[in-house]
C-alpha positions in Angstrom: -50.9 -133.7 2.9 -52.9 -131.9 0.1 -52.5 -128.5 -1.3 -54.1 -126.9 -3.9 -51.5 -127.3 -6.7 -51.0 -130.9 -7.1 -54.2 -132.4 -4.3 -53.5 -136.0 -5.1 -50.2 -136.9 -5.2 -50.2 -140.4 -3.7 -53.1 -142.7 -5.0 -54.0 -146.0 -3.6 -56.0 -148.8 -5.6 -57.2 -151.7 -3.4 -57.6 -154.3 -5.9 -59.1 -157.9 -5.1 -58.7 -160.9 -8.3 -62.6 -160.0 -9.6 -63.9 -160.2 -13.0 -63.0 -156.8 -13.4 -59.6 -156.3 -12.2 -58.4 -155.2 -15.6 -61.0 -152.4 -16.5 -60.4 -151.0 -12.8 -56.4 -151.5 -13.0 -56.3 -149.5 -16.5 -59.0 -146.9 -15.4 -57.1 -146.1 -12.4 -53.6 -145.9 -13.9 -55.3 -143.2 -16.6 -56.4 -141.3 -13.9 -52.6 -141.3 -12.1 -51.4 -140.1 -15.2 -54.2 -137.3 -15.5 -53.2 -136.4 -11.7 -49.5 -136.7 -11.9 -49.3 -138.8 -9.0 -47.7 -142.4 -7.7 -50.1 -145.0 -7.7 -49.6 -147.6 -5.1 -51.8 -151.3 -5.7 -52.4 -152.9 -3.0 -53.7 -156.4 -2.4 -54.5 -157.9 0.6 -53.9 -162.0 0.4 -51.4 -164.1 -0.3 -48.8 -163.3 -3.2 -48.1 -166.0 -5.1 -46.8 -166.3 -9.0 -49.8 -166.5 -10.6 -51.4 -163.3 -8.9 -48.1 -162.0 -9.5 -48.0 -163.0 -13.3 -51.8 -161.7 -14.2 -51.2 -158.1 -12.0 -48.2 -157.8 -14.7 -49.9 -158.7 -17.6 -52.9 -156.0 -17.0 -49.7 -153.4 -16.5 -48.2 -153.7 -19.4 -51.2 -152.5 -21.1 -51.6 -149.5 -19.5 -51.6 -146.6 -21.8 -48.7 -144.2 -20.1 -45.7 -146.4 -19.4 -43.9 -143.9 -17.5 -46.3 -144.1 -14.4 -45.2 -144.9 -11.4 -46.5 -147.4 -9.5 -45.6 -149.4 -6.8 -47.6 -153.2 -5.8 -48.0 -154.0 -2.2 -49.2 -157.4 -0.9 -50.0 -157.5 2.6 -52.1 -160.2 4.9 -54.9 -159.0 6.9 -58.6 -157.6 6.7 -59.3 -155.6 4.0 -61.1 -153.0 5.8 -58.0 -152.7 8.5 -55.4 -152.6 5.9 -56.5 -150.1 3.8 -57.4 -148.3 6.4 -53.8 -147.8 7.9 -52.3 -147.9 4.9 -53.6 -144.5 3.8 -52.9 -143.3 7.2 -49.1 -144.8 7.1 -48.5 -144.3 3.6 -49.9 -140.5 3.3 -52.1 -141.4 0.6 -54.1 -138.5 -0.7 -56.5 -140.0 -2.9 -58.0 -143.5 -2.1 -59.9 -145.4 -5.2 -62.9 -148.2 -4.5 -64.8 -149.8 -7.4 -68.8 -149.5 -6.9 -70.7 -152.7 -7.6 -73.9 -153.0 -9.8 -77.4 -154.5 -8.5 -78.2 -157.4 -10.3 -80.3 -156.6 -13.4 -80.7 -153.0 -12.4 -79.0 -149.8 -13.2 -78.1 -148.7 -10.1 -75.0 -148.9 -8.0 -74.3 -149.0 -4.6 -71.3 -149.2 -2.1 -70.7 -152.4 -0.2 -70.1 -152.4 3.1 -66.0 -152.8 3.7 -66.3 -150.0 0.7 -69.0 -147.9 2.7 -66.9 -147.8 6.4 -63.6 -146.9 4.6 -65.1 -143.7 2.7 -66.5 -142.8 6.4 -63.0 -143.4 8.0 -60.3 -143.1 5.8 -58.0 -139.9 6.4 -58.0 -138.8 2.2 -60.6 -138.6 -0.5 -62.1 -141.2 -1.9 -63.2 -141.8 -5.6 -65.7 -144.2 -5.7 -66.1 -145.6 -10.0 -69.1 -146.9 -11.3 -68.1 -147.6 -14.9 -64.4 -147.7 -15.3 -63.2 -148.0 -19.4 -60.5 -149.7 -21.0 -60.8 -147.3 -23.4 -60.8 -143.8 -22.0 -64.1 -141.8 -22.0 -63.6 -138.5 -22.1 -65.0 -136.7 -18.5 -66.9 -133.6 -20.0 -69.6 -132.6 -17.2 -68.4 -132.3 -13.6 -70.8 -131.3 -10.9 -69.7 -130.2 -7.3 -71.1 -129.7 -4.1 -71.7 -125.7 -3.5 -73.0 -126.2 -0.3 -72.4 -123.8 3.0 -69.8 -125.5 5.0 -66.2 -125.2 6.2 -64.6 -127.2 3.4 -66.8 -126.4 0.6 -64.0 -123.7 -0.8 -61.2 -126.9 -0.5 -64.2 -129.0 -2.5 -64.5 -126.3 -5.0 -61.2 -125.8 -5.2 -60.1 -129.6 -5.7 -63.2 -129.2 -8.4 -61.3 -126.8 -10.4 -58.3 -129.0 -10.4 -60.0 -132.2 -11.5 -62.0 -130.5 -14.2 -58.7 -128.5 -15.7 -56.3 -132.4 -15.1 -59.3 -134.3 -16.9 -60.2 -131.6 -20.0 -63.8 -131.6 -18.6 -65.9 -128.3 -20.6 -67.8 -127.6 -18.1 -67.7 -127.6 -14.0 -71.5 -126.9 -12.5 -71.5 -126.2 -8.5 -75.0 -126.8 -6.9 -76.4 -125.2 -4.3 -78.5 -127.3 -2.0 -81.5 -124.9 -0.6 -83.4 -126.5 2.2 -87.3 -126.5 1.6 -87.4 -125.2 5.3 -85.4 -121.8 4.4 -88.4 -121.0 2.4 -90.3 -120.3 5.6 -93.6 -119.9 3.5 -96.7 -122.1 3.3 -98.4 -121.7 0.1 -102.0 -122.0 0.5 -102.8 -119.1 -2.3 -101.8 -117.0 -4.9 -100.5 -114.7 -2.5 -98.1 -117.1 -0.9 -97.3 -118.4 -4.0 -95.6 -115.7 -5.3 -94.3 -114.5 -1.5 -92.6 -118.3 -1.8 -91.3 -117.6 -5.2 -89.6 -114.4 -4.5 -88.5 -115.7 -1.3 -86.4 -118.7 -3.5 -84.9 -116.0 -5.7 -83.9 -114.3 -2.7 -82.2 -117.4 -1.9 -80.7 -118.3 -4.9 -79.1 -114.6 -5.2 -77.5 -115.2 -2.1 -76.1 -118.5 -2.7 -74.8 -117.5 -5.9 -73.3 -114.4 -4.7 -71.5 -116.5 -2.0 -70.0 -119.2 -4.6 -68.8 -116.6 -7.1 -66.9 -114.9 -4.3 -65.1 -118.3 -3.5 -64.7 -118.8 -7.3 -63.3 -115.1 -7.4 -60.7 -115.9 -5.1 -59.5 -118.8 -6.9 -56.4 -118.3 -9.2 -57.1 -117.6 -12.6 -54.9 -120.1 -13.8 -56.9 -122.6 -12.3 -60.1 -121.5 -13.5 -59.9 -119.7 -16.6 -60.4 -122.4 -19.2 -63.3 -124.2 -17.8 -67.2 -123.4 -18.0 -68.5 -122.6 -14.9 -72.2 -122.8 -13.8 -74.4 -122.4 -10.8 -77.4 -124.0 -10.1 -79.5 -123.8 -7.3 -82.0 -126.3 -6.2 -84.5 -126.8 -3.3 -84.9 -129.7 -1.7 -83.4 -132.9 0.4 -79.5 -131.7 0.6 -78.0 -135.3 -0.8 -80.4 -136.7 -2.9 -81.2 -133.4 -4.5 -77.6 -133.2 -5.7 -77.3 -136.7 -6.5 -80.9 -136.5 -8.3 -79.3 -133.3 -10.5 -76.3 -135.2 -11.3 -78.1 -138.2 -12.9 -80.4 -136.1 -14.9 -77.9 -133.7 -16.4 -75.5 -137.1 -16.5 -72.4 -135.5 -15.1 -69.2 -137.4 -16.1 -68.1 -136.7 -12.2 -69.7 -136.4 -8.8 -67.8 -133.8 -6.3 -68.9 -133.7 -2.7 -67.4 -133.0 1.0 -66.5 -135.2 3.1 -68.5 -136.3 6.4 -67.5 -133.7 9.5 -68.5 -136.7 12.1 -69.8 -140.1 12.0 -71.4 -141.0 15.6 -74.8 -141.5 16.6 -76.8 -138.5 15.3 -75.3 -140.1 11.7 -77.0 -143.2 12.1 -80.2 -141.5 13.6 -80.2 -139.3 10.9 -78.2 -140.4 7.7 -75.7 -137.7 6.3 -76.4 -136.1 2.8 -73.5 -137.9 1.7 -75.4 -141.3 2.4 -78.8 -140.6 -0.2 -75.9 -140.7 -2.7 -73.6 -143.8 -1.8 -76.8 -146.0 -1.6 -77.9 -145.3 -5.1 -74.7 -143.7 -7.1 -75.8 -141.8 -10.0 -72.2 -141.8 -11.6 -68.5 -141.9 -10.5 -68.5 -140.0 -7.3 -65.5 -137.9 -5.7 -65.3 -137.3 -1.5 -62.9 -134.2 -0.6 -61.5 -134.7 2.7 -58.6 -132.6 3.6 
């Protein structure tokens, strides 16, 4: 469904009567415009006037009026509607709200949330702190990582960052401790370690600016790019980088498989869903 010109033409906004319906309806809708695609809300419960009559009010404030959008009410589970929804409907972008800990600054995924961004067939952008008012997305940092559909990541990156205005688009390579393949017990292994990292990062930057240089220009002419490499737990060390230099947006790929060996030992992708360190974007082709 996606190509690299216009990657999220169909978005779908599962919305449920909360406290913050509106700031979720109005961030979304800003973020159709931004993409130039359809946005589809769906709830799943009962239609009735009232529902009906609030869903309309919160669209009429919306800042671009000539949007389109399209409200869907159907009955069901949540988890099993959404889910073939964006299978039926060819959604290419799915968006879930993230929920707060009580009294602490740290946000997690809940569970119908958590399943749906392992299973869904499209991205998924999970927000933390959706705005009435639009806050401008500056700071974008995206997975650099190794893998098959690291380029489509990158590339989707590039896209986001030019749609949004952001200044500056930052891809992180992930270096495992283990590549290192040095145990420092003196000065001698200190420095062999040391100059075995900058081996490292040379090669992972090498390999990223290739992808970048194979990129059209027009994509990526007007935005800042940077690469950073860091060593350490693939998932939380990107996660950890993205809170400390606080990115606007979080880029990462998707999940290859979800089985057992996933619940034995957790994908990178879940250090970040169960302590999001700000809005967070899952490529999936």
């Amino acid at each position: 469904m996606q190509n690299n010109v216009h990657p999220f033409k169909t978005i779908l906004f599962g919305f449920a009567f909360s406290p913050s319906l509106k700031v979720n309806v109005l961030e979304t809708a800003r973020i159709a415009h931004y993409f130039n695609a359809k946005l589809i809300l769906l709830h799943v419960g009962e239609r009735s006037e009232d529902k009906s009559t609030k869903i309309n009010e919160i669209l009429n404030e919306i800042e671009h009026k000539d949007l389109s959008i399209d409200i869907q009410w159907k009955k069901g589970k949540p988890y099993d509607v959404i889910l073939e929804a964006c299978d039926s409907q060819h959604i290419d972008l799915l968006i879930l709200g993230a929920l707060q800990h009580e009294n602490m600054l740290q946000f997690y995924v809940g569970s119908i949330a958590r399943k749906l961004t392992r299973k869904v067939c499209c991205s998924v952008l999970l927000l933390i702190k959706p705005s009435a008012v639009r806050v401008p997305c500056k700071n974008i940092v995206v997975n650099g990582l190794d893998a098959p559909d690291t380029p489509l990541a990158i590339t989707d990156a590039f896209y986001v960052a030019k749609a949004l205005g952001a200044q500056q688009l930052t891809i992180v390579e992930e270096i495992l401790q283990r590549e290192i393949h040095v145990t420092v017990e003196d000065d001698r292994s200190l420095k062999k370690a040391n100059l075995v990292k900058e081996q490292l990062t040379h090669r992972e930057e090498s390999r990223v600016r290739k992808l970048i240089a194979d990129l059209p220009k027009a994509l990526t002419s007007k935005v800042k790019v940077k690469t950073q490499s860091i060593f350490g737990q693939r998932g939380y060390s990107i996660g950890h980088y993205a809170e400390v230099v606080r990115a606007d947006l979080l880029i990462m790929n998707a999940p290859t498989k979800t089985g057992l060996l996933d619940r034995i030992f957790p994908h990178d992708l879940e250090h970040i869903l169960s302590d999001l360190p700000t809005d967070l974007l899952i490529i999936r082709r």
